[in-house]
PAKEMI-468291 format. One line per 5 residues: their letters; for each residue x, y, z of C-alpha. Coordinates in steps of 0.5 Angstrom, whole numbers, plus 500, padded with zeros to 3 digits. Example, Ala and Ser with C-alpha at 12.3 -4.5 7.8 and 13.67 -1.06 7.14 Angstrom:
BEGIN
as> 525,491,516; 527,498,514
REM end
This chain:
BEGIN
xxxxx> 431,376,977; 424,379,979; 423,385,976; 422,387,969; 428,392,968
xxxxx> 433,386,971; 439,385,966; 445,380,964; 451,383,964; 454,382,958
xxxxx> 462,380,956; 464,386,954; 461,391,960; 454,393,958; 448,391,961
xxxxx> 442,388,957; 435,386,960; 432,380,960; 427,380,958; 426,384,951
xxxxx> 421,385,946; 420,382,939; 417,385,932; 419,379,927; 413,380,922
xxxxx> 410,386,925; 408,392,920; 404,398,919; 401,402,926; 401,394,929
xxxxx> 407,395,930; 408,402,932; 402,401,937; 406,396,939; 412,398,941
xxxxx> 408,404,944; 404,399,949; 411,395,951; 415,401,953; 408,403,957
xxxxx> 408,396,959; 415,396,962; 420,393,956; 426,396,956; 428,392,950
xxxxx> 426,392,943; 429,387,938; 428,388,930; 432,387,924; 432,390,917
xxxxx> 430,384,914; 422,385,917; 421,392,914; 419,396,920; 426,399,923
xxxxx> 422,406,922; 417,405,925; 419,401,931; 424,408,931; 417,412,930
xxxxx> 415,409,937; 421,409,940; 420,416,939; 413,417,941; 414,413,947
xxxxx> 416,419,951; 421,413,954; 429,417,955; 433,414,950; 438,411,954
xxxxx> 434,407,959; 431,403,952; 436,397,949; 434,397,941; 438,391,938
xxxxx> 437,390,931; 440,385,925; 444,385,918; 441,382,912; 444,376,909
xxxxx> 445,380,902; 448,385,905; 454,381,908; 461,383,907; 465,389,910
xxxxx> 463,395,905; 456,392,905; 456,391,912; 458,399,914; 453,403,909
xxxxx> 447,397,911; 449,399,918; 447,406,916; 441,406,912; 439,401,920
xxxxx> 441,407,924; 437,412,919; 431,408,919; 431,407,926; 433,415,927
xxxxx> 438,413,933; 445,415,933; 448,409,937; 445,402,937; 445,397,942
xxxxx> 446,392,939; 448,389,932; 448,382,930; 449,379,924; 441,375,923
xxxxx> 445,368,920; 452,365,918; 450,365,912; 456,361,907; 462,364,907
xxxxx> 462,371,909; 461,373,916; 468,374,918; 469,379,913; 462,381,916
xxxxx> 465,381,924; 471,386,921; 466,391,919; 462,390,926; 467,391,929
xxxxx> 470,398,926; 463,400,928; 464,397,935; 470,401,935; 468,407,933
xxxxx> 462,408,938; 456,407,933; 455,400,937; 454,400,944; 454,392,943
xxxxx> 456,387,937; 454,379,936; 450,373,932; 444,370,931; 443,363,930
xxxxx> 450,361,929; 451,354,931; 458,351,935; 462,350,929; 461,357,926
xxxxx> 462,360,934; 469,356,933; 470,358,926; 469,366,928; 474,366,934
xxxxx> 480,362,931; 480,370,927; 477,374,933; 480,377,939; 473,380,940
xxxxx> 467,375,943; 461,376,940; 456,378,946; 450,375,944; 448,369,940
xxxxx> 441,370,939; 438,362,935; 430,359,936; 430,356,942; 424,353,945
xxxxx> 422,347,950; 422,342,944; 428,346,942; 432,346,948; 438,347,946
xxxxx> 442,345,951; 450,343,948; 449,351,946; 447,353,951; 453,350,955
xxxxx> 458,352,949; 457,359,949; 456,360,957; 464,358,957; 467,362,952
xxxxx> 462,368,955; 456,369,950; 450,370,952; 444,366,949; 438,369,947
xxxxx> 431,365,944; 427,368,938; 420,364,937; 421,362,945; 413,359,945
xxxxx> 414,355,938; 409,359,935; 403,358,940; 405,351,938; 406,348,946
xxxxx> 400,352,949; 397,345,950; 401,341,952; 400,336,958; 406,337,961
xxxxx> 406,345,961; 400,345,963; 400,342,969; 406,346,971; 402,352,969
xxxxx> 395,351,973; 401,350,979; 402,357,979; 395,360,976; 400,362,970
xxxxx> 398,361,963; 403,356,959; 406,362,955; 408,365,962; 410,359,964
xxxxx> 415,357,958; 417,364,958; 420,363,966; 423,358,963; 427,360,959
xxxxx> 428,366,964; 430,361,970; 435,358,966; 440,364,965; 437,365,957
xxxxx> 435,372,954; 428,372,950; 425,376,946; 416,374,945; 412,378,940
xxxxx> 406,380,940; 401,385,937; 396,384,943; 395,388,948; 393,384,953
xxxxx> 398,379,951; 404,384,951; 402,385,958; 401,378,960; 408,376,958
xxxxx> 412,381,961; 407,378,968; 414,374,970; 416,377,976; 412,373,981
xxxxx> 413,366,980; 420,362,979; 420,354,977; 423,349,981; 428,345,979
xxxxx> 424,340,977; 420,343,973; 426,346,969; 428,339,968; 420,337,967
xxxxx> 420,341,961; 427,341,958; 425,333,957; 420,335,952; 426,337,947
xxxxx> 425,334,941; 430,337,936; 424,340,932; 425,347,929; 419,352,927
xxxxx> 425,356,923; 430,353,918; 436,351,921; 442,355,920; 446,350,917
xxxx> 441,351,910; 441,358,909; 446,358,905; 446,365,902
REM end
C-alpha cells in the first residue's frame, strides 16, 4: 500500500482503510482538534468506542472538517455493560446520536466479556441487516471466542481489532483470522511509546531516515494488519500518517517479529470477565 486512502477489503464487501485514527482516552477540545487535524492531514478512519466518553465530540469534528461524510470510515464500540440483544440495539442508538451519524461504518462488540456476546451478535446483526451499519465485528476476541461465535453464526465478523504490537505479534491470531477471512486490526500499535528505544527498531529505522513510530506502524501495514495510532500532537498525527514512501524487507518484518515476547499494556481478554 502506498497511499494514505489505501483500503482492505473486508468480508462482506466494504472497503476500509488501512490506516485509521485512534481517540482512546482523548477528551475535551484535544480530541476534537484532533480528529480535525487528521481528516486535514488525510485520515480517512476514525475509530472511538462509547466507552471513551468522546463519541459527540469525535461526530462534532467530523462535522466541522468539511470532509463529505462518505469518504470517512467512523467505527465505534458497545461497552460491556451494556451487552445483550435489547441493550445492544438502545446502546446502538444513544452511539449513533451522539456521533450525529445516521450509518455507522463499523460496530464492534470492544470484549468478549463472560458470556453474553452471541446474544450480543444477534442484535449486530438485525442492525447490520437493517442498513443502521455498514459493517459489524469484534475486539479482542481471542481464538476460542472467534470459534465459539461461528458455531452459532452465519455472519463472519469482518474485523477482530486486539492489541497487537511487536512485543505482541500475535501471529497464531493472525493466521486464525485470515483463513476464516476476518481482518486483524491493532490497537496500542507502538506499545505506549514503549519500544521507541528499542535496538532492533532503531537500527531499522536510521536505514530509512524514519523514526521507529513510523517504522513499527509500516509493520504492521506490510504485514496485512489495520492499525489505528492515537495522538493528540499535531506534528505526531502528521508523522504517522508519513508511511507511504518506504516498505520494510522481508527481513526486516522477520527481524522485528523476533521481539514478540507475549507481553501485553492491556488486560488479556480472557480477564475481563463482565
Amino acid at each position: 500500500m502506498g497511499n494514505i486512502a489505501d483500503t482492505a477489503l473486508l468480508n462482506n464487501g466494504v472497503q476500509m482503510p488501512w490506516l485509521g485514527f485512534g481517540t482512546y482516552k482523548a477528551e475535551g477540545n484535544e480530541v476534537y482538534e484532533a480528529v480535525k487535524t487528521a481528516i486535514e492531514v488525510g485520515y480517512r478512519h476514525i475509530d472511538t468506542a462509547a466507552i471513551y466518553g468522546n463519541e459527540e465530540l469525535v461526530g462534532q469534528a467530523i462535522r466541522d472538517s468539511g470532509a463529505a461524510r462518505e469518504n470517512l470510515f467512523v467505527t465505534t464500540k458497545l461497552w460491556n455493560q451494556d451487552q445483550g440483544y435489547d441493550s445492544t440495539l438502545r446502546a446502538f442508538e444513544e452511539s449513533r446520536k451522539r456521533l450525529g451519524l445516521d450509518i455507522i461504518d463499523l460496530y464492534l462488540i470492544h470484549w468478549p466479556g463472560k458470556d453474553k456476546y452471541k446474544e450480543t451478535w444477534k442484535a449486530f446483526e438485525r442492525l447490520y441487516e437493517e442498513g443502521s451499519v455498514r459493517a459489524i465485528g469484534v475486539s479482542n476476541f481471542q481464538i476460542h471466542h472467534l470459534e465459539d461465535l461461528l458455531k452459532d453464526s452465519n455472519t463472519v465478523p469482518v474485523i477482530n481489532q486486539v492489541e497487537l504490537h511487536p512485543r505482541l505479534t500475535q501471529q497464531e491470531l493472525h493466521q486464525y483470522c485470515r483463513e476464516h477471512q476476518i481482518q486483524l486490526e491493532s490497537w496500542s500499535p507502538l506499545m505506549k511509546g514503549k519500544l521507541t528505544e528499542q535496538a532492533d527498531i532503531v537500527e531499522i529505522a536510521a536505514k530509512y531516515g524514519k523514526t521507529t513510530s513510523q517504522v513499527i506502524l509500516r509493520w504492521h501495514l506490510d504485514r496485512g494488519i489495520v492499525t489505528i495510532p492515537k495522538s493528540v500532537t499535531a506534528h505526531r498525527i502528521r508523522e504517522n500518517a508519513d508511511l507511504f514512501d518506504f516498505e520494510l524487507t522481508a527481513e526486516d518484518i522477520d527481524r522485528i517479529n523476533g521481539l514478540h515476547l507475549d507481553e501485553r499494556v492491556g488486560t488479556h481478554p480472557d480477564k475481563l470477565l463482565f
